[in-house]
N, C-alpha and C positions, 0 to 999 in steps of 0.2 A: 301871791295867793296860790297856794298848793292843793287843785284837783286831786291828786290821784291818776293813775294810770286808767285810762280807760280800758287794758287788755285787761283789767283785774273785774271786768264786767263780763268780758268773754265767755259764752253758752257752747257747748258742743265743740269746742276747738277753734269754731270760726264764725260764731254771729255772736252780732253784738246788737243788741238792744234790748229790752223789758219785755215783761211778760204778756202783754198787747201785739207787741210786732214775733213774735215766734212763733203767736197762735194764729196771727194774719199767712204768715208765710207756713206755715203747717203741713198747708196739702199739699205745696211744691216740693218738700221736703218727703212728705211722705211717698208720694210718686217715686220718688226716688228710692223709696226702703231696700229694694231688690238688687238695687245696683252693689257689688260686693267691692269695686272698686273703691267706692266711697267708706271711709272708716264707720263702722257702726254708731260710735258717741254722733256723729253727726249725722248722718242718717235716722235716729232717731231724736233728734233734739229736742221733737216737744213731746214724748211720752210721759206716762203717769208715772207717778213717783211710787217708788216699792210702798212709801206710808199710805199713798192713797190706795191701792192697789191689795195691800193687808192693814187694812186698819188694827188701831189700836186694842177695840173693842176685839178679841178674836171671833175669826169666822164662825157661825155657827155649825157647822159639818164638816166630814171632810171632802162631801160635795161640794158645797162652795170653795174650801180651802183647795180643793184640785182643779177648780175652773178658777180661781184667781190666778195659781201656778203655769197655768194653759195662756191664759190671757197675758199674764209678765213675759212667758217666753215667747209666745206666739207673734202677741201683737204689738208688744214692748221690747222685744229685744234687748231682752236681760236676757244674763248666762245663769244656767243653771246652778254655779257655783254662788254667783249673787243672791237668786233667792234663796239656796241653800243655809247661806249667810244671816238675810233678814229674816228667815221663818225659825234658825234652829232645827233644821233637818241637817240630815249629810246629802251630798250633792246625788249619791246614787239612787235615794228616793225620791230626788225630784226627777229624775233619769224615768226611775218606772214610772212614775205618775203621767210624765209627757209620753211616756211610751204604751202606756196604757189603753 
């Protein structure tokens, strides 16, 4: 009987299990955000997804859409070039927006 590779479930580079045990270990993870020696994909492992983060529906404003931008780079550690990516900007207006 043929599992599957369990690396093919692999989160962040180096945990493994579902989406119950990522958000139980979260704030160990998190604690660590600042630490640079840690690659960022896993430093932030359990962040919000760009879809949740800009919904479908588009933001009403570009106050909200510049506090989602803030909160992606800020508190998710997404690069500027990624949301540049998922919103259809160029990366230098999300430059001014975080610089703003």
């Amino acid at each position: 009987m043929d599992f599957g590779s369990p690396w093919e479930e692999l989160k962040a580079q180096c945990i493994l299990g579902g989406k119950a045990f990522i958000e139980k270990i979260a704030p160990i993870v998190k604690d660590k955000s600042a630490i640079t020696e840690i690659p960022r994909e896993q430093r932030y492992a359990n962040r919000a997804a760009l879809e949740e983060i800009f919904p479908a529906q588009k933001l009403k404003s570009k106050k909200e859409r510049n506090s989602a931008i803030h909160w992606a780079y800020f508190e998710n550690g997404y690069s500027m070039t990624e949301i540049a990516r998922h919103i259809g900007l160029h990366y230098t207006t999300i430059s001014k927006i975080i610089n703003a």
